[in-house]
N, C-alpha and C positions, 0 to 999 in steps of 0.2 A: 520506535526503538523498542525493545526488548531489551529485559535486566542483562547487561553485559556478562553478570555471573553465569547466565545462562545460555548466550551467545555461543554460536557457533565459531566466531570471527572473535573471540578475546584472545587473546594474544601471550598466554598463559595456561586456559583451559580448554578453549575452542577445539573443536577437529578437523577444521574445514583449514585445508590451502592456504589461502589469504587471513592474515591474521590485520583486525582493527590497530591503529597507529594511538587512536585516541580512546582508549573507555572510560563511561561518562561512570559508573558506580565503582565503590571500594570492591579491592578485591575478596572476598568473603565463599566459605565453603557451600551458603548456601543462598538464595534469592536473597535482596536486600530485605531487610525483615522491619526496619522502622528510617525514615530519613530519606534521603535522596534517592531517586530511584529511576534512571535511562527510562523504562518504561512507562513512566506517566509524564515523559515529553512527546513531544511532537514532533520532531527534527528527525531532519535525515542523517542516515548512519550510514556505514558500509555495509550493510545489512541491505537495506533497502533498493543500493546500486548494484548488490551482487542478482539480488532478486530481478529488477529491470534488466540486465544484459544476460542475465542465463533462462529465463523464464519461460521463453519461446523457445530455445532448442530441449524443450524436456527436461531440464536439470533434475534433477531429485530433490535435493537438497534447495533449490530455489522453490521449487512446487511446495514443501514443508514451511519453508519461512514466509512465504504471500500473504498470507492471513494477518499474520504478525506487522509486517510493511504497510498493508492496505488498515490494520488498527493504527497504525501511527500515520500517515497521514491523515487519516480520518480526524485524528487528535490532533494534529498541528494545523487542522486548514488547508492543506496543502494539496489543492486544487491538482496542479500539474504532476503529481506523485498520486495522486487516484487515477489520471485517464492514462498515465503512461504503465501505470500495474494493468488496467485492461487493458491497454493497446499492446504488452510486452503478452500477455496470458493466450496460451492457444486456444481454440475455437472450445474445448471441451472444460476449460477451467472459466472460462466468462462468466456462464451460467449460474456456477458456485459459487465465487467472484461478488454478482449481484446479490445472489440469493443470502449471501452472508448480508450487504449492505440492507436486505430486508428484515432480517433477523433479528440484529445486532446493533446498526446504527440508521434506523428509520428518519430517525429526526436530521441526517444529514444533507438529504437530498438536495438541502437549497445550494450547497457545494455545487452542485451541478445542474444548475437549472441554466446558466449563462451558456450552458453546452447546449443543452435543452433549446434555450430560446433561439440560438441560433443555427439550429437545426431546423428552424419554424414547431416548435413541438412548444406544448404550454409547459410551462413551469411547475415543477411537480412537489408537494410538502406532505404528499403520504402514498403509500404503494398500494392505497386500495383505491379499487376498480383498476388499475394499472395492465390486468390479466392481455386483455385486448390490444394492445400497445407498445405494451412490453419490447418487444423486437425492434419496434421502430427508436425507442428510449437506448437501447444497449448499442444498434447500431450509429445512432449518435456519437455516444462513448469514444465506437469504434475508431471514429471516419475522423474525429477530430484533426487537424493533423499540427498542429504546433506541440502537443504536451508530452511528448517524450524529448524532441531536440529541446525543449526550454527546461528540462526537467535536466538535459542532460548540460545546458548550458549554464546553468545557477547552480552547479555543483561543484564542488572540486573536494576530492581527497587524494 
């Protein structure tokens, strides 16, 4: 999640079509500045399903918010909300996609080493030496095929 003040989908400030039914932060002029705060959960939002269903046809507005979705599941553990952001992302945002999860959250890889493993590919806890491999590691990702229907089945808003 993302600070709801900042949300595209608030229901108040948003710009976007769809507006959120639920926002988790006080409504306030600017990000939350001390206290509770959407962005340092974990949970899925409307955010993150608008991102899954518009992602692959080019959205604009879903292409700007992925990053955002792929930091919140990354924070809530949410396994099936990582492989369904790359299995939603076209062929030229994958790349990115990973290359953030190298960046940005290195240490989470063990999230997806259960993808790994049963892919026959070893279990991965750092990106280095990974160069060689790589393709074979994202194609994993790819081919999974339960994590976007359970991704879509354990949701409801």
């Amino acid at each position: 999640m993302m600070c709801c003040n900042e949300c595209p989908f608030n229901p108040i400030t948003g710009c976007a079509e769809e507006r959120c039914r639920r926002p988790v932060c006080r409504q306030a002029e600017t990000r939350c500045k001390s206290g509770f705060c959407a962005s340092e959960l974990g949970g899925r939002c409307l955010l993150d399903f608008y991102v899954i269903r518009k992602l692959y046809h080019g959205d604009k507005l879903a292409e700007k918010l992925v990053f955002a979705s792929l930091k919140s599941a990354i924070l809530g553990r949410d396994r099936a909300l990582v492989l369904a952001i790359f299995q939603s992302a076209r062929e030229n945002l994958q790349p990115l996609l990973w290359r953030w999860l190298e960046v940005y959250e290195p240490r989470s890889l063990w999230l997806l080493n259960p993808v790994f493993s049963s892919a026959g590919l070893r279990p991965l806890d750092t990106f280095n030496d990974l160069e060689p491999r790589r393709a074979k590691y994202l194609n994993a990702i790819m081919h999974n095929p339960c994590s976007i229907r359970q991704v879509k089945a354990t949701c409801s808003l």
